[in-house]
C-alpha positions as CSV (number, residue, x, y, z in Angstrom):
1,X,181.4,191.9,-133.6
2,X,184.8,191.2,-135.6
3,X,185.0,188.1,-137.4
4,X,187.5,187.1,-134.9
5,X,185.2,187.7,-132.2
6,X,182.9,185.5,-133.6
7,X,185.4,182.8,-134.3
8,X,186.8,183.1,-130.3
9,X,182.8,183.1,-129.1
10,X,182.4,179.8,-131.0
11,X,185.5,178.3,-129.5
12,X,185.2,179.1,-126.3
13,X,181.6,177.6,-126.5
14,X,182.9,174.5,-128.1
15,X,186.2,174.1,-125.4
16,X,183.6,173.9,-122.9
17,X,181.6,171.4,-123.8
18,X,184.6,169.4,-125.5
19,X,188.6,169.0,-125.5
20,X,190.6,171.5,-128.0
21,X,192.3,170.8,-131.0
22,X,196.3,171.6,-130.9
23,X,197.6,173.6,-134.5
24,X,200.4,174.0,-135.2
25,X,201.9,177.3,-133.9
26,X,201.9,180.9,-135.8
27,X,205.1,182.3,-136.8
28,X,206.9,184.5,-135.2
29,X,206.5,188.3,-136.7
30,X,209.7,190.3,-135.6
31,X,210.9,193.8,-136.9
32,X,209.9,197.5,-135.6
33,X,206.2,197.8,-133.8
34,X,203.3,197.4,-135.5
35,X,200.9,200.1,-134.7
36,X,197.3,198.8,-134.3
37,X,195.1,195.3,-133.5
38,X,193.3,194.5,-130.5
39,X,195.0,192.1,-128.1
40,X,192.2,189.4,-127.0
41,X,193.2,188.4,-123.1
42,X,191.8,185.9,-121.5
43,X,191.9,186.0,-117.4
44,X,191.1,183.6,-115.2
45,X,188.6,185.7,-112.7
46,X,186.6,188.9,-112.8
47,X,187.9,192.3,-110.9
48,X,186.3,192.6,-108.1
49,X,187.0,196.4,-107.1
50,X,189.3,199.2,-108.9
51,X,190.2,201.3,-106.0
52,X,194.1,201.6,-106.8
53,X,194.9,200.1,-103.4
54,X,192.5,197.4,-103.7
55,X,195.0,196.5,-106.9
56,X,196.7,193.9,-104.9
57,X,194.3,191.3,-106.2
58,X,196.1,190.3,-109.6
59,X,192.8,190.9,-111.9
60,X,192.3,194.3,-110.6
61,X,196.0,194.9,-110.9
62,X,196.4,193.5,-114.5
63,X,193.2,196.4,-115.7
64,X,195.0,199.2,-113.4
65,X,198.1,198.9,-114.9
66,X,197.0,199.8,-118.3
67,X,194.8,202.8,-116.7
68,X,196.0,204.6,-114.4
69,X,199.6,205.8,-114.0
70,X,202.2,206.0,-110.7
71,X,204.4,208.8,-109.5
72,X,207.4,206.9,-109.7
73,X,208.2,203.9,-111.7
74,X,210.2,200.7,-110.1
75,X,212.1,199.1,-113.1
76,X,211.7,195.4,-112.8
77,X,215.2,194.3,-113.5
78,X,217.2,196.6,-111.4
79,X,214.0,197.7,-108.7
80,X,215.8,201.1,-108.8
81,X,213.1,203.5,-108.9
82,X,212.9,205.6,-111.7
83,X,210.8,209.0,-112.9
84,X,207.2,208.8,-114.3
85,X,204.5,211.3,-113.4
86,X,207.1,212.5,-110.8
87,X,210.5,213.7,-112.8
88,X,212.7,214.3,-109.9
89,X,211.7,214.3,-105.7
90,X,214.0,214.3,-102.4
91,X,213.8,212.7,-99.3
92,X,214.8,213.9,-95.8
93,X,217.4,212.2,-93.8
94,X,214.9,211.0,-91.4
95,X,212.4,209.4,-94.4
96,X,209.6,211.6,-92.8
97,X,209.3,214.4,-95.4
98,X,208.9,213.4,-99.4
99,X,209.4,216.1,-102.2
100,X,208.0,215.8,-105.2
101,X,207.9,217.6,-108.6
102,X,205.1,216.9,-111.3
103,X,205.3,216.6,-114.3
104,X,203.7,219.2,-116.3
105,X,200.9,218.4,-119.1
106,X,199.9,215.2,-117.7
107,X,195.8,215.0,-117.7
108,X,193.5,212.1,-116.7
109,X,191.0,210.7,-119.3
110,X,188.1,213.5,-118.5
111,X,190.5,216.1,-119.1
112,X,191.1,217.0,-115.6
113,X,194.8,218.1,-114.6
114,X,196.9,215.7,-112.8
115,X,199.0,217.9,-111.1
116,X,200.3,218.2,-107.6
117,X,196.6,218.9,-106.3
118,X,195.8,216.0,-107.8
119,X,198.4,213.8,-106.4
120,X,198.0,215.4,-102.9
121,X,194.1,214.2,-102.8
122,X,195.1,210.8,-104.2
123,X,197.4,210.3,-101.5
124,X,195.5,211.9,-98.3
125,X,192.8,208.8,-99.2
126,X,195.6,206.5,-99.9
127,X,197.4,207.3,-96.7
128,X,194.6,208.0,-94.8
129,X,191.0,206.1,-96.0
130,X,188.0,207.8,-96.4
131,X,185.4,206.1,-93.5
132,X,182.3,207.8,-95.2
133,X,183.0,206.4,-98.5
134,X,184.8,203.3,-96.8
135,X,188.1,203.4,-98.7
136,X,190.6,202.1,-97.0
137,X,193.8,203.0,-95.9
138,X,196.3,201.6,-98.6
139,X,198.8,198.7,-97.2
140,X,201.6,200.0,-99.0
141,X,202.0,203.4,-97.2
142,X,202.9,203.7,-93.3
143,X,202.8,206.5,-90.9
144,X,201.1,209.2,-93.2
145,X,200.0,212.2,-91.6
146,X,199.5,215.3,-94.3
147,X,200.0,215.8,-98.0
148,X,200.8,220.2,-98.9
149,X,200.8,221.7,-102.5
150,X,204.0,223.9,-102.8
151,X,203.5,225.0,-106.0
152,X,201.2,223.5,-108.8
153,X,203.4,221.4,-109.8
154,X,205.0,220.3,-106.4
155,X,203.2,218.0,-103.6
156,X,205.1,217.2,-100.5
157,X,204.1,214.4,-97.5
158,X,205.0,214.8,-94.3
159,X,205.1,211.4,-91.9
160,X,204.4,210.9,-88.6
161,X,207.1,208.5,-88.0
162,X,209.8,207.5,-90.7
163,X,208.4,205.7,-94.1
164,X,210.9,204.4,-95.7
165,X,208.8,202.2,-98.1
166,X,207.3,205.2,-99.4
167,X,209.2,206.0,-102.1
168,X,208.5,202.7,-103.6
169,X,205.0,202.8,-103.0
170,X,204.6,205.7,-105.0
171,X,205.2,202.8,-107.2
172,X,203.0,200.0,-107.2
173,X,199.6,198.9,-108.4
174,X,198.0,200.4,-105.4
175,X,199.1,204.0,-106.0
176,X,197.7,204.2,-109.5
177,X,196.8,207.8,-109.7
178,X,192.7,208.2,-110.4
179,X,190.4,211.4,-110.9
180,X,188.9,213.5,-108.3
181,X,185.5,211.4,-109.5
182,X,186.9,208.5,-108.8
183,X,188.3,209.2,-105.3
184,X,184.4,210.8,-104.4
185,X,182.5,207.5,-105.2
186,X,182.2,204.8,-102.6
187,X,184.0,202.0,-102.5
188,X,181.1,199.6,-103.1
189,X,180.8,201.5,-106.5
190,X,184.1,201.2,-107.4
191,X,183.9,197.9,-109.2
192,X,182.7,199.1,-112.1
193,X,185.7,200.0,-114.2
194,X,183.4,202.7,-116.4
195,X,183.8,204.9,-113.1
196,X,187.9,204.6,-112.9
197,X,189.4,207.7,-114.3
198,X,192.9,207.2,-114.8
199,X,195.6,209.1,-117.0
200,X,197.2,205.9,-118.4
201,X,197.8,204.5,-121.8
202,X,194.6,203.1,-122.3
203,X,191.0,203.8,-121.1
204,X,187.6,201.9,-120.2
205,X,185.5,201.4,-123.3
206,X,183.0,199.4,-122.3
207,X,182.2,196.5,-119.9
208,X,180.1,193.9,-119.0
209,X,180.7,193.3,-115.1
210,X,182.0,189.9,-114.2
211,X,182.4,189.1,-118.0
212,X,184.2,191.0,-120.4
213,X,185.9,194.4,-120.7
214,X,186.8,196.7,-123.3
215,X,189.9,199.2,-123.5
216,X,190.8,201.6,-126.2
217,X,194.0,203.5,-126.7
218,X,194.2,206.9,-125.4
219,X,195.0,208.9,-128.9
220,X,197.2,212.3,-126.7
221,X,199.0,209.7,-124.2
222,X,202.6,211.1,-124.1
223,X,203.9,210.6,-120.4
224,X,205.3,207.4,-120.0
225,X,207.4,206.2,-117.6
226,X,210.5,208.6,-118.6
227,X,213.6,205.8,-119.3
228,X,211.6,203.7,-121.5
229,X,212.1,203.4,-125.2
230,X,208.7,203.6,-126.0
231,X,206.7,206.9,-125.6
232,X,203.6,208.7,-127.1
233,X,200.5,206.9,-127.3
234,X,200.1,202.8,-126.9
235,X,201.1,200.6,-130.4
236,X,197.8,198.8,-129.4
237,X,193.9,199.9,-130.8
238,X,192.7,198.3,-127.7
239,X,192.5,194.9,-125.3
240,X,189.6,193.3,-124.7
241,X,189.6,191.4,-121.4
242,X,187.1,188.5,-121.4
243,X,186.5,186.3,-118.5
244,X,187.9,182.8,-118.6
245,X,187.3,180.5,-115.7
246,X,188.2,176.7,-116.9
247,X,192.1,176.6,-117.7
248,X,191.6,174.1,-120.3
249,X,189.2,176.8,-122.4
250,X,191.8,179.5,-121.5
251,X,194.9,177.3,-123.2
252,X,192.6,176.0,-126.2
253,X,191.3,179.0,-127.4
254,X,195.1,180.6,-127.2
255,X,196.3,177.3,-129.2
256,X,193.6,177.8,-131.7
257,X,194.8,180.8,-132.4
258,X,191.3,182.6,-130.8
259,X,193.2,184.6,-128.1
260,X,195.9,186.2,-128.1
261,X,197.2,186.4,-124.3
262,X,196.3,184.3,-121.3
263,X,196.8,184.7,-117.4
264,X,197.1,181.9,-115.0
265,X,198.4,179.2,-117.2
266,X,199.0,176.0,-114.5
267,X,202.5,174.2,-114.4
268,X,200.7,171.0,-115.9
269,X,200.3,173.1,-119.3
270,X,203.5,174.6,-119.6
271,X,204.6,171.8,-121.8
272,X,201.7,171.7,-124.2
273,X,201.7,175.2,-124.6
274,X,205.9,175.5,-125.5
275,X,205.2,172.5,-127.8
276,X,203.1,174.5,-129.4
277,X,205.9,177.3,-129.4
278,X,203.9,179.4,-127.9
279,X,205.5,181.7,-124.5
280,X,205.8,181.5,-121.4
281,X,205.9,183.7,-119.6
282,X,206.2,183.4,-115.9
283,X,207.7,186.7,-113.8
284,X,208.6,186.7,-109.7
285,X,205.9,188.4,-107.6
286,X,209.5,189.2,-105.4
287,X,207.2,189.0,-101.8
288,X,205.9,186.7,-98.9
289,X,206.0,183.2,-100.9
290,X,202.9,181.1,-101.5
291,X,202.5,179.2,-97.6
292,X,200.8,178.0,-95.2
293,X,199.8,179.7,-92.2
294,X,198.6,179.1,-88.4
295,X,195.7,181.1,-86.3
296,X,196.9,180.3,-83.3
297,X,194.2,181.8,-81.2
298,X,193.3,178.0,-82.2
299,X,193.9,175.9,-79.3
300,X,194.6,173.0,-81.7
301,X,197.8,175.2,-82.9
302,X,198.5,177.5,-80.0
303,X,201.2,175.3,-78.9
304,X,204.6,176.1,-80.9
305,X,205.5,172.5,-80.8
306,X,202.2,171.7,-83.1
307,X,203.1,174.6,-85.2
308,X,206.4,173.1,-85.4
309,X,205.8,169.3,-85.9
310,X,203.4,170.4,-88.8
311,X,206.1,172.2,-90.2
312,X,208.9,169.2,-90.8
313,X,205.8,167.0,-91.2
314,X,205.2,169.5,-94.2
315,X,207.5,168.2,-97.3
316,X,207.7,171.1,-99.9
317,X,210.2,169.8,-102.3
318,X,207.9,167.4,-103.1
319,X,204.8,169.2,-103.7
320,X,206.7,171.5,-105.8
321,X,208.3,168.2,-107.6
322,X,204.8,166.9,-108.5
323,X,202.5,170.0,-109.0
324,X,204.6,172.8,-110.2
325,X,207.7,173.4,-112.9
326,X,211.2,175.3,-112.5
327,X,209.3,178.8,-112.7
328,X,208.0,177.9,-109.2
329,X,211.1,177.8,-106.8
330,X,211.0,175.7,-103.4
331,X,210.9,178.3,-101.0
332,X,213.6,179.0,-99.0
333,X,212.6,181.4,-96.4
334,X,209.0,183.2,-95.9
335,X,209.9,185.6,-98.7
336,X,211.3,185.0,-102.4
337,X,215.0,184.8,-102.8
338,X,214.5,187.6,-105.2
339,X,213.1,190.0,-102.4
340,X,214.6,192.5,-101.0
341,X,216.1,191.7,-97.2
342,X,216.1,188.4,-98.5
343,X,217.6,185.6,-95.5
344,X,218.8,181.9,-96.1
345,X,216.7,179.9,-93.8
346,X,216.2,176.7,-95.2
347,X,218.0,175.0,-92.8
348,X,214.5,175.8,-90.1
349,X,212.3,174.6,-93.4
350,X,213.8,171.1,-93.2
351,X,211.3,168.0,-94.0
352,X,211.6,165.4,-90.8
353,X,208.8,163.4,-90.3
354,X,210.9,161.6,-87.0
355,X,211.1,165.3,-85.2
356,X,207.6,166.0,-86.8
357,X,206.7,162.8,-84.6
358,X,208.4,163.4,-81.7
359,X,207.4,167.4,-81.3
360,X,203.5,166.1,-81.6
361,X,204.3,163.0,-78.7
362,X,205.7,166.0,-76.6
363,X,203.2,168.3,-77.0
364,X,200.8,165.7,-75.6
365,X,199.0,164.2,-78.6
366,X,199.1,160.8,-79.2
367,X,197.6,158.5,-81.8
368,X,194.3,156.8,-81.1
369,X,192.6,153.9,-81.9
370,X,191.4,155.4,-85.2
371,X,194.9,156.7,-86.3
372,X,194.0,160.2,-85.1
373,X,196.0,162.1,-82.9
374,X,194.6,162.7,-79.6
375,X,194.4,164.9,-76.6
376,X,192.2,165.7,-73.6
377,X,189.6,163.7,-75.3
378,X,189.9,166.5,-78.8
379,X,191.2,165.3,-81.9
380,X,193.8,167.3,-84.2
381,X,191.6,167.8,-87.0
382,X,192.2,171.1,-88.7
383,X,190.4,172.7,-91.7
384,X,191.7,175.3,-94.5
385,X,189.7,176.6,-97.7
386,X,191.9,176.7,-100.6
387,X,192.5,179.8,-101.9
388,X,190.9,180.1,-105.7
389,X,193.6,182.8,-107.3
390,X,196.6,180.9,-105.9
391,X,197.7,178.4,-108.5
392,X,197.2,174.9,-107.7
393,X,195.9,176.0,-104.1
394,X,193.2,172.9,-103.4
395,X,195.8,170.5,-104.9
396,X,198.4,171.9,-103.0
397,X,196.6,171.6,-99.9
398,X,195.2,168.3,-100.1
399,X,199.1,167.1,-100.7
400,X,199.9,169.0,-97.8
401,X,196.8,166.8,-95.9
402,X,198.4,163.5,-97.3
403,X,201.6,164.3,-95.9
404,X,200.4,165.2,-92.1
405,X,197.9,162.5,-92.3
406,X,200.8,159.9,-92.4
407,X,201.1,161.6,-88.6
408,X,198.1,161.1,-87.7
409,X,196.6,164.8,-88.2
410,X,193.9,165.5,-90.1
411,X,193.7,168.7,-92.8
412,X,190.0,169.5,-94.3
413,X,190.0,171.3,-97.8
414,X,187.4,172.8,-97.8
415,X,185.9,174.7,-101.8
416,X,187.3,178.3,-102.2
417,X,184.2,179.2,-104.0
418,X,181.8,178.2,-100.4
419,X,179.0,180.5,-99.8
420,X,180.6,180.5,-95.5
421,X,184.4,180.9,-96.9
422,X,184.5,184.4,-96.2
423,X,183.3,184.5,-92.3
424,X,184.3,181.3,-91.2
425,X,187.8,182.7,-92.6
426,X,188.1,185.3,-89.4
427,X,187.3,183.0,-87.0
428,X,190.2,181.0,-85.7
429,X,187.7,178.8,-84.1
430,X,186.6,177.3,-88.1
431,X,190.0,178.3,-89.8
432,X,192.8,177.6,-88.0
433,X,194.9,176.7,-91.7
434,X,195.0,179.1,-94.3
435,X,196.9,179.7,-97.7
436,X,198.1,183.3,-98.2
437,X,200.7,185.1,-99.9
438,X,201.7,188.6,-101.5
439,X,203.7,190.2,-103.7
440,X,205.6,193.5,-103.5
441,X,209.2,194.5,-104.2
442,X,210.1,196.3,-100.9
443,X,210.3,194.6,-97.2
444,X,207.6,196.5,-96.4
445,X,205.1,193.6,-98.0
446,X,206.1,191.7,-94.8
447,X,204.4,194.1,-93.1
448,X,201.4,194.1,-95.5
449,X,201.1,190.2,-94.5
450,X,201.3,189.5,-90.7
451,X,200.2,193.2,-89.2
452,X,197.2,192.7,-87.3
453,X,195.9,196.4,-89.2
454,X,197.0,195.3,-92.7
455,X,196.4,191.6,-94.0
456,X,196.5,190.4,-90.6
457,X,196.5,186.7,-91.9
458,X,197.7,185.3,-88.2
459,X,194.4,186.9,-87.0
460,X,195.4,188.7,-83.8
461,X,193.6,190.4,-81.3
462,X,192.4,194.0,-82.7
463,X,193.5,193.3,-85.7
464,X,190.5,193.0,-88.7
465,X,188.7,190.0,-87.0
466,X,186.4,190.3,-83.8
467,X,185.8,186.5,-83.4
468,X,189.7,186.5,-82.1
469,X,189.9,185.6,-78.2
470,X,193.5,186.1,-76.9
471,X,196.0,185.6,-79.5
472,X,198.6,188.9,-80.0
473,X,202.5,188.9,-81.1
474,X,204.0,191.6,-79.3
475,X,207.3,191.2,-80.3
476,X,206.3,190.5,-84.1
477,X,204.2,193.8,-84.2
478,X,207.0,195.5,-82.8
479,X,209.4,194.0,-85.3
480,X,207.2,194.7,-88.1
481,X,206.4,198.5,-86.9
482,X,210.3,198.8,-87.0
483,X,211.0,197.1,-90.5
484,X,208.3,199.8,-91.8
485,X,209.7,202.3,-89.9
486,X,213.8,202.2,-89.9
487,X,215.0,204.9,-92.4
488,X,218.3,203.3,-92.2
489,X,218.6,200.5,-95.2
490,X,221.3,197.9,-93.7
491,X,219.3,198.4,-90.2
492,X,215.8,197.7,-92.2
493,X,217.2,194.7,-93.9
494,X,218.9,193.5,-91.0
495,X,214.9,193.7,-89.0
496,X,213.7,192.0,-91.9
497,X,216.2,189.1,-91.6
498,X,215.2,188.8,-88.3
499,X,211.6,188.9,-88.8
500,X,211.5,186.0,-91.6
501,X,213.7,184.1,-88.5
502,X,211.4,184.6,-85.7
503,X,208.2,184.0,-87.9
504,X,209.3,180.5,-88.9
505,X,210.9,180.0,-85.2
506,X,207.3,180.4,-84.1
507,X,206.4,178.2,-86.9
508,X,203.8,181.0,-87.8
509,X,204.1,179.8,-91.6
510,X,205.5,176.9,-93.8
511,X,206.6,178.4,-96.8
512,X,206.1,176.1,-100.0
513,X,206.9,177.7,-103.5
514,X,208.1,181.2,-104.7
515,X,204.7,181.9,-106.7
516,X,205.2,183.7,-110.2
517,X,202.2,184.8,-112.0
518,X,202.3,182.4,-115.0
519,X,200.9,183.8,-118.5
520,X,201.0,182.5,-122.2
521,X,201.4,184.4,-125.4
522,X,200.6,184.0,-129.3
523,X,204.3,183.9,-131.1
524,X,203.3,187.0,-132.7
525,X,202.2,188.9,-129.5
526,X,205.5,191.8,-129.2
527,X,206.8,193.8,-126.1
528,X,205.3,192.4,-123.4
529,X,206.6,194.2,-120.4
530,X,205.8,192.7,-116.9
531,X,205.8,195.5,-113.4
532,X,208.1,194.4,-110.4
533,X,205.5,191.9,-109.1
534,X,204.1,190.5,-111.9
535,X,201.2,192.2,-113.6
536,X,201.6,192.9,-117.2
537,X,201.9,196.1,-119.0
538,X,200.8,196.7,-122.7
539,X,201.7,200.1,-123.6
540,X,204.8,198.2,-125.2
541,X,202.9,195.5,-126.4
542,X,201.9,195.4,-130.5
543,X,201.0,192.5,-132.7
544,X,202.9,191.3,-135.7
545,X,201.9,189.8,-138.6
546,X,200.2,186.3,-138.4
């Protein structure tokens, strides 16, 4: 163990037990990349399962992203997809048929060729699961049907119906390119990161599951993402992940100067941390904001007008006011003014606690003897469990409770860490509230939320819960089958306006905040490069001196 190690064991020990002491800040190293150092990073939770598609959950997708590599890459100031393991492809008119050419002398880690073989397998389990191993299908890519292998350097997909998401799917954290062993091991075996073979920048080292894990540079990397500055192998040695649950351990041992980089750094410390001038760093996830959402299989919030009262009894402004900073943006619509097919439609998010009142009196419930509302002898008491990797979730939701208890209604937080969280969550019935959001730069992540087959967080009928009784959108499947299936852009855009209308005219979802992922850097931490949605990348990264 470095002597640094030592020193960060010892802190991390002693911010546990105690507060932390504030130094003053490093200074800032500048000038050309430094080649070697390990960066020490410091995340909130454990991974729970590599499987690329599973990288939507921010700690697997902060360890893919530095291990595996994507056909195409989405830059994340213009989103204009640009050429990685793919250097050119072509689309048919119809956005059925994808084309594309490999790049030739790219290898995973065991040596293996990633060629178009190797894409093709990647994405017939992507596109299609594997029920034996039970990998699922990938929420990022609609209507596959077939991968073929032209040439060996040339995979094309056909679709049963158009995809036009897919081209920036080949994007994402969830189409991280692995190893034929990867893709043959079962799913539940997929959590341990020794087992991921990717072809990225760095590989798996060594780890200790649900505690700390260890990546080295790979020394014959030469294949990244082709518009970069940067290519050849990583300025980094390495990056040793070591998990980090308390925030308060997390900023102390980055202020004393024991870590280097830290994710999940809470609105409260911003301050502290810039005091300290230290980065912030605090990147758009560009999808479905951080919300609230209804089950309304419920009968407590079947009725539109309870759905509805609940939203203008909801007052966003000032739960971002008192629990967040200006790198969390009120939301505005049920997606991130930054996302694409972005619609204006604040007006319908408008705090009125009188129409609140009046749509609850209308509906039927009226306010008992114990300041409860009441109906048919039931009273509206609803119950949510706060969601641990959204920032501020339990606080958020018990603000949310304060503000519909002054109607009488009556929210339950219940702890995101509860052995029951995880089955009560699919039945309606236990859970009519929930938090949820996700983040992906296309209008497809719409999709990826409310579809009964992907996240299906409205929990309809057929869709991933069997405790559901009656409750299915029509008209919002359709619309969402069409948004991922419209090759034409304006047309796609235009069905995404109108979904993000008729979700919050069904009051489906109160959206509260655009959620960032918020990190924090040492002065002397260089090139930090964030993806389109908010996980970091390292390849660029390199440590000056301090």
């Amino acid at each position: 163990m470095t002597t640094k190690l030592k020193r960060l064991a010892l802190t991390l020990a002693a911010l546990s037990a105690s507060g932390f002491f504030l130094p003053s800040a490093f200074a800032e190293g500048a000038g050309d990349p430094v080649k070697g150092g390990t960066l020490i990073y410091l995340e909130q939770q454990a991974h729970t399962n590599l499987y690329p598609p599973a990288g939507g959950f921010y700690p697997n997708g902060g360890i893919l992203n530095q291990i595996t590599d994507k056909l195409t890459y989405q830059n994340p100031k213009t989103l204009e997809i640009e050429p990685w393991i793919a250097e050119s492809w072509t689309v048919n008119a119809g956005a059925t048929e994808y084309t594309f050419k490999i790049r030739p002398g790219v290898t995973f880690s065991d040596g293996t060729p990633l060629d178009a073989a190797a894409v093709a397998k990647n994405y017939d389990v992507f596109g299609l699961g594997n029920k034996e191993l039970k990998q699922p299908v990938s929420e990022v890519i609609n209507n596959y049907e077939r991968s073929e292998v032209i040439d060996p350097l040339t995979v094309k997909f056909y679709f049963k119906k158009p995809s036009p998401g897919f081209l920036q799917g080949t994007s994402v954290i969830g189409s991280g390119l692995v190893a034929a062993s990867a893709l043959a091991l079962p799913f539940e075996q997929l959590g341990d990161a020794t087992k991921i073979i990717g072809s990225g920048p760095f590989v798996v080292d060594s780890e200790t599951i649900g505690k700390e894990l260890n990546l080295k540079a790979r020394e014959e990397y030469a294949w990244g993402p082709a518009k970069l500055t940067h290519q050849g192998r990583a300025y980094l040695d390495g990056i040793k992940y070591i998990i980090t649950g308390e925030d308060s351990v997390r900023i102390g041992a980055l202020l004393a100067g024991q870590a280097d980089f830290i994710r999940q750094v809470q609105a409260y410390d911003e301050k502290q941390v810039e005091a300290q001038a230290y980065q912030i760093y605090a990147p758009s996830t560009r999808g479905v904001n951080n919300s609230v959402v209804f089950r309304p299989d419920n009968p407590l919030v079947a009725d539109v007008k309870v759905r509805k009262a609940l939203l203008h009894a909801t007052d966003a402004k000032e739960i971002v006011t008192t629990l967040f900073s200006a790198n969390y943006p009120k939301a505005t619509s049920i997606i991130a003014s930054t996302a694409l097919g972005y619609r204006d439609i604040s007006a319908k998010l408008a705090f009125d606690p009188e129409k609140a009142k009046a749509l609850l009196d209308e509906a039927g419930w009226t306010i008992g003897g114990n300041g409860l509302r009441q109906k048919d002898g039931k009273e509206l008491v609803l119950m949510a469990y706060e969601s641990l990797p959204q920032p501020q979730n339990k606080e958020t939701l018990q603000l949310v409770a304060q503000q519909w208890g002054k109607l009488g209604v009556k929210l339950t937080v219940l702890a995101g860490d509860s052995g029951s969280r995880i089955v009560d969550d699919l039945d309606p019935l236990k859970t009519p509230v929930s938090p949820a959001m996700v983040g992906r730069a296309d209008p497809d992540v719409i999709k990826s939320q409310y579809y009964p087959k992907n996240r299906d967080v409205l929990r309809q009928k057929g869709g991933q819960s069997d405790k559901v009784q009656s409750f299915a959108d029509d008209k919002l499947n359709g619309l969402l089958e069409a948004l991922a299936s419209e090759p034409d852009r304006q047309k796609r855009l235009a069905i995404a306006g109108e979904v993000q209308d008729y979700v919050v005219d069904q009051a489906y979802a109160i959206p509260i905040f655009e959620e960032p992922q918020a990190f924090a850097g040492a002065p002397y931490v260089q090139g930090i490069a964030f993806e389109a949605v908010g996980r970091p990348s390292f390849y660029s990264t390199w440590l000056a001196e301090h």
